[in-house]
C-alpha positions as CSV (number, residue, x, y, z in Angstrom):
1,X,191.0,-72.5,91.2
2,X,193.7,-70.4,92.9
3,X,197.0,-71.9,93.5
4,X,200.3,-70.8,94.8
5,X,203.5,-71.7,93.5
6,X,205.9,-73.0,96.7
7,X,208.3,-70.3,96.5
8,X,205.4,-67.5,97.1
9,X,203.7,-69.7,99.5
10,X,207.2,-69.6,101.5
11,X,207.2,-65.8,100.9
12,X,203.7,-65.9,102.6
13,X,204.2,-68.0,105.2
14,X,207.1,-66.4,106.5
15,X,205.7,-62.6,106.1
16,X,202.2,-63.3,107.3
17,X,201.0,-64.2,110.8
18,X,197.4,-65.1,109.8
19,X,198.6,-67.2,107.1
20,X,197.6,-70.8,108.1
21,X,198.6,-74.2,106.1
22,X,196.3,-77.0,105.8
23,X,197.2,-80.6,105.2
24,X,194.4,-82.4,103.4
25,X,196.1,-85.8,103.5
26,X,195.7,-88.4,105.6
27,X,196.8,-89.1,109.2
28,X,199.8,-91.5,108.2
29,X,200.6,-89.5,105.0
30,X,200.8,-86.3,107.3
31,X,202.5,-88.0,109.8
32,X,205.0,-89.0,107.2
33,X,206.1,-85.4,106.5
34,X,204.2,-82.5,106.6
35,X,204.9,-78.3,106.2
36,X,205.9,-76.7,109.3
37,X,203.0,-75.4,111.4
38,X,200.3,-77.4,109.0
39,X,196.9,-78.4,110.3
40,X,195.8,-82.1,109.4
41,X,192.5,-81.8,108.2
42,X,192.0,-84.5,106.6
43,X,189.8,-84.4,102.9
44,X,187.7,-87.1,104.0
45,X,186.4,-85.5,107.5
46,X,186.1,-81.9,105.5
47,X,182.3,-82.8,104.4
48,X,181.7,-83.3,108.2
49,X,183.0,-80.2,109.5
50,X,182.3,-77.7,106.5
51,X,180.6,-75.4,108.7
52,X,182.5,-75.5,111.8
53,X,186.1,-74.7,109.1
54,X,184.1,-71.6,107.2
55,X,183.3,-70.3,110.6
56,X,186.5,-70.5,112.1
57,X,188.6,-70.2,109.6
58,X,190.3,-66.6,109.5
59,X,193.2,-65.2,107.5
60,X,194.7,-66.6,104.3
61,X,194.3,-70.4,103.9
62,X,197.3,-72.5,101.6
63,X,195.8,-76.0,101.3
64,X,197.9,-78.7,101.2
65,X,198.2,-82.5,99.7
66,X,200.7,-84.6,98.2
67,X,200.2,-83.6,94.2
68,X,197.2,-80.7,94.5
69,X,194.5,-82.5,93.4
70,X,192.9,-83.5,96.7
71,X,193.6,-79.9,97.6
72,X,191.7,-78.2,94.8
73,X,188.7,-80.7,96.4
74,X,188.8,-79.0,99.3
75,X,189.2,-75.7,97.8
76,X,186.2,-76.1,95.6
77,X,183.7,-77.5,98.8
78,X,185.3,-74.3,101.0
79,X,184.8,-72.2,97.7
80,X,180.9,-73.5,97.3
81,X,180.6,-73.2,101.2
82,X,181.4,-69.4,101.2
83,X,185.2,-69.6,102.0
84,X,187.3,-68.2,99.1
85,X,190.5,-66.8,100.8
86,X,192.2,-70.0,100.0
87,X,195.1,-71.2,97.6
88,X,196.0,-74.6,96.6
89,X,200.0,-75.2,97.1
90,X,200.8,-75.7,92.9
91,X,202.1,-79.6,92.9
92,X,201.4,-80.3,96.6
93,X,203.9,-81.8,98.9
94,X,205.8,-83.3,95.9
95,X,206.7,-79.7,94.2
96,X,207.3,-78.2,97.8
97,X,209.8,-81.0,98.7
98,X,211.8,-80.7,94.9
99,X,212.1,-76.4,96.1
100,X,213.5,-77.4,99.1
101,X,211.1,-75.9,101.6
102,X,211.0,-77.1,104.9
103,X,209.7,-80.5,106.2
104,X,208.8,-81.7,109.3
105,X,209.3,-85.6,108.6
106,X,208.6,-88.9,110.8
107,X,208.2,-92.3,110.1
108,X,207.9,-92.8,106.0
109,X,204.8,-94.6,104.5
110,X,203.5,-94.5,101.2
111,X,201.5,-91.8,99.9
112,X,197.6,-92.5,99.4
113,X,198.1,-91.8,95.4
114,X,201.4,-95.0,95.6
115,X,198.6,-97.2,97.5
116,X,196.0,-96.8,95.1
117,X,198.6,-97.7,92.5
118,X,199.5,-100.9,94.0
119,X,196.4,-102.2,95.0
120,X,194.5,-101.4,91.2
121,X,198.1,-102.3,89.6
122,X,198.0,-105.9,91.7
123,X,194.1,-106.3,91.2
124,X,194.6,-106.1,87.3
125,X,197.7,-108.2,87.4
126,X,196.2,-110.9,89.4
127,X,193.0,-110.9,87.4
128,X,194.9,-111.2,84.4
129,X,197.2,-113.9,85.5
130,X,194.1,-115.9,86.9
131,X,192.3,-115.4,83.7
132,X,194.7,-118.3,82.2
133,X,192.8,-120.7,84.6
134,X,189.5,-119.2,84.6
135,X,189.0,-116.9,81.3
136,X,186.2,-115.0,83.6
137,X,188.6,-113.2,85.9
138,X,190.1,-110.8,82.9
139,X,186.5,-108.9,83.6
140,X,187.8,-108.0,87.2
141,X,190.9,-105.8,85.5
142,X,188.6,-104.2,83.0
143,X,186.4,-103.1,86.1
144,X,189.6,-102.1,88.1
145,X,190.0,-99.9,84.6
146,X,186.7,-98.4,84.2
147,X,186.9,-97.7,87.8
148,X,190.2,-95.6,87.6
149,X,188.5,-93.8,84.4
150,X,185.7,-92.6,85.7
151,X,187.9,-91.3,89.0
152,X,189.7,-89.6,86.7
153,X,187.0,-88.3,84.4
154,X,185.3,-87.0,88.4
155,X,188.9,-86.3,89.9
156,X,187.9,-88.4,92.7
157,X,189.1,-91.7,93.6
158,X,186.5,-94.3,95.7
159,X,189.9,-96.9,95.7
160,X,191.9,-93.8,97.9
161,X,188.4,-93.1,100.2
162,X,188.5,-96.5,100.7
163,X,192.2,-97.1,101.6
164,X,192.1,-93.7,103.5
165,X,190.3,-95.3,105.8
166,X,192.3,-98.3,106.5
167,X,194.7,-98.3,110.2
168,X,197.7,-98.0,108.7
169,X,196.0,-94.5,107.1
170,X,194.6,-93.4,110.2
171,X,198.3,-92.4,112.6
172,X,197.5,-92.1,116.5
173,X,200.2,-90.2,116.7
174,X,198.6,-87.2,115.1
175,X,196.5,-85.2,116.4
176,X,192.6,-85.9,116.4
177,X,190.4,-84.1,113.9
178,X,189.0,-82.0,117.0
179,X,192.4,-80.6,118.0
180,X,193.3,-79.7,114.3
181,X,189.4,-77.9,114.4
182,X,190.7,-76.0,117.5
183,X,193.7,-75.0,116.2
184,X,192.1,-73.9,113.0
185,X,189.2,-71.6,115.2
186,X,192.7,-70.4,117.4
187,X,194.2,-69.3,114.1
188,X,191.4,-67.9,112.8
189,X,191.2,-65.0,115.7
C-alpha cells in the first residue's frame, strides 16, 4: 500500500495540476467536510464503476476517507484493476484535519466509523440489559462481537455497508455519482 503523509500530499496538491483527490466516504460524511477540490466517489459505488475510474482516471490519484482504511480498499480494487498511480492520505480526514490542511466544511454529521460504534455499542448494551429478563438475548451481543471480529480480521465492515446506505448517509446536496465520474474523466485529460 502506498500512502502519503498530509504534509506531502499538500506539497502535491498545490505543485501538481493532474493531481486529483478522491473522497471515498459517503455522501453525508463528505458533505460534512471534505479536502478542497475532492471528488466523492463513494467506496460502496467503486465496484460498480471500476472500469469506467481506471479508464478515466489520469494523473496522480490521493484517496481519501476519514481514518485510511476504507481508502486502502479502494486502493487495493484500483491496484487489482490495473490502476497503481494512487496514494492513500496516511490517517485520512482525521490526520489531515490535526495538520491543519484546508477543509471545505458544511453541515456536521457523524462519521460512518462513530455510527457503526453506536449502533453495535447500543445493540450489545441492549442485549445485555434484556438478558436480565430473558437470559437468551446475551447471544445477540456475542453475535454483534463475532461480527465486529471478523470485520476486523477482513478490514471490512457489513454494519458500515449497511448504514452507508441509510438517507441520512446518502446527502442530495452532493453531487451524484455520475457528475463525480465526469469530473474524474475531465481530470484525467
Amino acid at each position: 500500500m502506498t500512502t502519503i503523509d498530509p504534509r506531502s500530499a499538500r506539497e502535491l496538491i498545490a505543485t501538481g495540476p493532474d493531481t486529483l483527490v478522491v473522497d471515498v466516504r459517503t455522501p453525508g460524511e463528505f458533505a460534512s467536510a471534505h479536502l478542497p477540490g475532492a471528488i466523492n466517489l463513494p467506496l460502496d459505488q467503486v465496484d460498480a464503476h471500476l472500469r469506467r475510474i481506471v479508464a478515466d482516471a489520469g494523473g496522480r490519484m490521493i484517496l481519501v476517507c476519514q481514518s485510511g482504511r476504507r481508502a486502502a480498499q479502494c486502493q487495493a480494487k484500483l491496484a487489482a484493476a490495473g490502476l497503481a498511480d494512487t496514494a492513500v492520505l496516511d490517517g485520512g480526514m482525521i490526520a489531515w484535519t490535526a495538520a491543519d490542511g484546508p477543509v471545505v466544511k458544511g453541515r456536521k454529521r457523524w462519521d460512518l466509523e462513530r455510527q457503526v460504534r453506536l449502533v453495535a455499542g447500543g445493540i450489545v448494551l441492549i442485549s445485555v440489559l434484556a438478558s436480565l429478563l430473558w437470559p437468551a438475548a446475551v447471544f445477540f451481543a456475542g453475535l454483534i462481537g463475532a461480527g465486529l471480529t471478523f470485520a476486523a480480521l477482513r478490514n471490512s465492515c457489513l454494519m458500515g455497508m449497511l448504514l452507508a446506505r441509510l438517507p441520512y448517509n446518502r446527502v442530495s446536496a452532493v453531487p451524484p455519482i455520475e457528475d463525480s465520474l465526469r469530473r474524474l474523466a475531465g481530470a484525467g485529460r
